[in-house]
N, C-alpha and C positions, 0 to 999 in steps of 0.2 A: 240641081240642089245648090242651095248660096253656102258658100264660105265657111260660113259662119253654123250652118245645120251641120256640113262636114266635120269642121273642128268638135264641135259636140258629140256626134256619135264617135267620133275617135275614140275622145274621155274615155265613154262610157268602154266602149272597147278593151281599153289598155286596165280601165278597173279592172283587177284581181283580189281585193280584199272585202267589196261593198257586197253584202248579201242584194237579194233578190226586193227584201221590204223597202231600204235603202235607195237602190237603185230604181225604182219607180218613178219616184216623183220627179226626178229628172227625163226619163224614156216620156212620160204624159208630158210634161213641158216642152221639149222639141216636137211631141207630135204636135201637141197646141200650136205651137210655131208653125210647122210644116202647113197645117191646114189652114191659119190664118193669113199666112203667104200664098197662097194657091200654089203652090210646089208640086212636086211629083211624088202625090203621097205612096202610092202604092210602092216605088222606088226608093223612097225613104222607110218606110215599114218594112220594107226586106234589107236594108244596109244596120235599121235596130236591132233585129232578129239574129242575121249575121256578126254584130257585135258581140251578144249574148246566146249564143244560141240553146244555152241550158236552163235558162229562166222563165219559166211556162207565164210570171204576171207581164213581160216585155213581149212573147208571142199576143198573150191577150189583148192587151192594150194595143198593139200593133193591128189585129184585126179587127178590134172596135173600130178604127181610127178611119181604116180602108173603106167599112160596111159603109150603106147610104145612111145620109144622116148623120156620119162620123164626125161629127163635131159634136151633136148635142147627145151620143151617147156613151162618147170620149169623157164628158163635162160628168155626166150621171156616175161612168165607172169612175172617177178621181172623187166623187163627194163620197160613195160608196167606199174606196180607198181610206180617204181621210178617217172614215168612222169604225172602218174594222178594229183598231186597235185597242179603243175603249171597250168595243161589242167581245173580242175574243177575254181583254181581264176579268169584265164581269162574270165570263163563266168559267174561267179559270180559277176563280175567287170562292166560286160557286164549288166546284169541284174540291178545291185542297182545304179549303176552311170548314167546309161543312162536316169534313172527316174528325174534326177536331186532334189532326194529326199537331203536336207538337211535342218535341222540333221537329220540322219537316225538312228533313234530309234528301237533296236534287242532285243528281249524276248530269252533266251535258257535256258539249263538245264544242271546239272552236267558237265562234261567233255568230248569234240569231238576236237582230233587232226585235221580232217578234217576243225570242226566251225572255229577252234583257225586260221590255215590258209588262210581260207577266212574270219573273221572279218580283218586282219594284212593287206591283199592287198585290203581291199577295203575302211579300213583306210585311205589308200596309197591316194584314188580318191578321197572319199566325204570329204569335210574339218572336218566334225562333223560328228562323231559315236559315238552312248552312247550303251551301252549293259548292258540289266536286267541280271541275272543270276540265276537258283536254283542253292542251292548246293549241292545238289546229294546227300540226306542221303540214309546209311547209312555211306559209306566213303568220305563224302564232296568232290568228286571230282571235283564239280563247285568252288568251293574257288582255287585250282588250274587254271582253267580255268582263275577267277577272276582277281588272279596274275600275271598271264602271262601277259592278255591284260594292266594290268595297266601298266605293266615294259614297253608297247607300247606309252604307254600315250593314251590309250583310256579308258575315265571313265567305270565305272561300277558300278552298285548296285547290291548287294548280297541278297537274298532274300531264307528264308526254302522255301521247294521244295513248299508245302499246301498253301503260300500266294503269289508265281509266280503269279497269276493269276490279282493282284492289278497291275500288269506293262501292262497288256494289254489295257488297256484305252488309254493309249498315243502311242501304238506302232506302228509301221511301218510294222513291220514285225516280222515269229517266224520264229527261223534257229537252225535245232537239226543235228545230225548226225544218225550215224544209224551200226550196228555192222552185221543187214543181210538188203537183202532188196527182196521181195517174190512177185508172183504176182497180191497177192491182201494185203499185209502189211508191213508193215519194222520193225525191232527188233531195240530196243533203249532202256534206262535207263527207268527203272520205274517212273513213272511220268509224261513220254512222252505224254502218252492219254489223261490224264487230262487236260494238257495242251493244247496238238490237240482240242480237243472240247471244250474246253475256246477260243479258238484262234478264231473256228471257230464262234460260238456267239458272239464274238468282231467282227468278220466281217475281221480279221487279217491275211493277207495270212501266208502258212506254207511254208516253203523249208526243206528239206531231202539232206543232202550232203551226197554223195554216189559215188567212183566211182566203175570202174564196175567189179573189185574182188568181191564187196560185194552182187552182185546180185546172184541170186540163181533160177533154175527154182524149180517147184513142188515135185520133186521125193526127192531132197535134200531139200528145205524146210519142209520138214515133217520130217526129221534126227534132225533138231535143236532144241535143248533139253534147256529151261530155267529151271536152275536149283535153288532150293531153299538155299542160306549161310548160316553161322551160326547166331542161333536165337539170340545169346548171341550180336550177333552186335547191336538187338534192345531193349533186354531186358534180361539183364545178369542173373537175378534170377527170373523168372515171380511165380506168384504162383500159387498151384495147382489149376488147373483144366482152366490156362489159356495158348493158343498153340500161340508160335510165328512165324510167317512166315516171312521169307524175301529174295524176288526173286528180281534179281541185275535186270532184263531184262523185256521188256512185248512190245507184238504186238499192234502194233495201224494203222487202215485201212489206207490202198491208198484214201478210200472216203473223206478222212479229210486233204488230202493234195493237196497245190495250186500246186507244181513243185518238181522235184528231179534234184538237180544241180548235175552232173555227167562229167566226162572226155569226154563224145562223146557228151557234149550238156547241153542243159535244157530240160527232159522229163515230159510229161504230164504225167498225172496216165495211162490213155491210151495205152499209150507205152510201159508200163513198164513191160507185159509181155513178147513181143516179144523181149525186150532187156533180159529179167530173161532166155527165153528157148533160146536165142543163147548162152547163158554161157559155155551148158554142150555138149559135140558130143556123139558121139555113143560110142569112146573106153573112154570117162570119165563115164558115165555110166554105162559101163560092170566093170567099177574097184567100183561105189559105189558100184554096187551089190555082188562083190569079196568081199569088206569090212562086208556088211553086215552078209553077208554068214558064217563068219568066228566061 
């Protein structure tokens, strides 16, 4: 591996604030390198994975990269990339406008490139959008989020993650994103669950944006590794004999969600395995098991 593919996966490593949408286009660019260098792709697709190991579109794109062919189906899954994001507003536009809800009151959590581009176009339709927001402790990524939407002109309240639940009385709706998405859960920020079953006692439907890099069948769902950060983010000196934990990620059931807005649609929880087991074929599979073998 040259130098210079090392120093990149580092990066991508040491990110702790860039969600999963974000972080793509950069995992596709050094694989593009890798393969364009004749490197040791499969050696480098497991140093991506172990960067990330919670990001079910950086497994993907990793095992694209490895299969035979891996260049021109590397090229296919990035144009597909590039265009999820138009495909998921349009039916998220589809979805909230069509209800003729206004104002159209949104619960979310920390930070989703995907939320940020469908709250932006569906601003566009309902005259009035307000958006609750946690702020993603430990790295307030929701105050990010916050920002964004107000440079939009669309209000927002900021709320710690523990009292999100005080916006659900008045809301319309919760819309989180999601960094994998499995056949019975989806991986999102800590707090996510909480949320989810507040939502669902409020009676509050949930949406999941997702499109469909992030879906993952079984065999690679069980690879994705939540990892615990450093304690010192929650509690610089604790004292003896108290342990800090602080996991960025946590699963929370397909039972608790009303839809997953996605690039081929609106999926019911229903669907959502036969969409997770078309992800992977037979030569992506022979290469997770290459990976794991290693």
């Amino acid at each position: 591996m040259t130098a210079d593919l090392e120093r990149r996966i580092t990066a991508l490593a040491k990110d702790r604030e860039s969600g999963a949408s974000e972080l793509l286009p950069e995992v596709i660019s050094v694989l593009h390198q890798a393969l364009s260098s004749g490197g040791p792709i499969l050696e480098i697709a497991r140093a991506i994975c172990r960067a990330q190991p919670s990001m079910a579109p950086v497994w993907n794109a990793a095992l694209i990269a490895c299969a035979p062919d891996g260049a021109v189906r590397l090229e296919r899954f990035a144009r597909r990339v590039e265009r999820a994001p138009a495909a998921i507003a349009r039916f998220a536009v589809d979805c909230f406008a069509a209800s003729g809800q206004s104002p159209l009151r949104v619960v979310t959590i920390s930070y989703s490139g995907s939320v940020h581009h469908v709250l932006a176009a569906v601003a566009d339709r309902i005259p009035s959008v307000h958006v609750s927001c946690g702020e993603g402790r430990p790295a307030l990524e929701g105050r990010r989020l916050a920002a964004r939407l107000a440079a939009l002109h669309i209000p927002v309240t900021v709320y710690g993650d523990a009292a999100i639940g005080h916006a659900l009385a008045a809301a319309d709706a919760v819309i989180v994103g999601a960094d994998a998405v499995a056949p019975l859960w989806f991986l999102n920020k800590t707090g996510t669950q909480m949320l989810a079953a507040s939502a669902l006692q409020h009676g509050v439907p949930l949406y999941v944006v997702a499109s469909r890099e992030k879906f993952v069948g079984a065999s690679v769902a069980e690879q994705l590794v939540v990892r615990d950060e450093a304690p010192s983010e929650i509690w610089a000196e604790p004292p003896a004999g108290v342990t800090v934990r602080n996991p960025y990620f946590e699963r929370t059931s397909l039972e608790l969600v009303t839809s997953v807005i996605s690039d081929v649609g609106i999926l019911g929880a229903t669907m959502i395995p036969d969409v997770c087991a078309a992800q992977h074929d037979a030569a992506t599979m022979q290469v997770l098991r290459d990976l794991l073998n290693a």
